[in-house]
N, C-alpha and C positions, 0 to 999 in steps of 0.2 A: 504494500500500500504506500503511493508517494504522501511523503510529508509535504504538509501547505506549505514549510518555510526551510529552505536549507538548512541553515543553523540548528535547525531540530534532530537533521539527522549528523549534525556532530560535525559538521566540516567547517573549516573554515573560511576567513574573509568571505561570509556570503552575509554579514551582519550586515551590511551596509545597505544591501540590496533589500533586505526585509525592512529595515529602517525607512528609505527612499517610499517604497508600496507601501508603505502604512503612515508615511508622511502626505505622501501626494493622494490617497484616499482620503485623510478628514480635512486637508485641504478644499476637496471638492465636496465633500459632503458639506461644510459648513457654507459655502456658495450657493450650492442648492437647496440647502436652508431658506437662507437668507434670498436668492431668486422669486424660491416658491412664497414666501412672507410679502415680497414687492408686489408682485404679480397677482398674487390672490386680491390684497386689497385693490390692487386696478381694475382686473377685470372679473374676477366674482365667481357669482355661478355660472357663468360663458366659460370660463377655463376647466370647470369640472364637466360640462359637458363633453366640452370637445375631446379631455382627455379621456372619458369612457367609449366616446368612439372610436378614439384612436385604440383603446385598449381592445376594445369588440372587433375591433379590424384584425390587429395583429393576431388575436383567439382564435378568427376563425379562418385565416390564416394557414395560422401553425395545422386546423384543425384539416382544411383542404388539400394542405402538401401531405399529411400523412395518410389520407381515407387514399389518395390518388396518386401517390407515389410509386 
């Protein structure tokens, strides 16, 4: 089974590397925080809609490439 992070499996200089991917994730999570907070108060329940369709799009989607695949 692979380890999520090198350094788990004992080797070295891969600290850096997991450092970087775990720096540059809450980097963009708190942007996306902070986008979705902007964005809500502007445009409301327009952006919840549109995101559920976009979600129901990609659903069925996923669901057509695999019935048809």
């Amino acid at each position: 089974m692979p380890l999520p992070c090198p350094i788990a499996a004992g080797t070295s200089g891969k600290f850096a590397t997991c450092a970087v991917i775990g720096i540059v994730t809450a980097v963009f999570s708190v942007i996306g925080i902070r986008a979705g907070k902007y964005f809500g108060k502007k445009l409301g329940p327009r952006m919840e809609l549109i995101g559920g369709i976009i979600l129901i799009g990609i659903g069925l989607k996923i669901l057509l490439t695999d019935l048809f695949a």
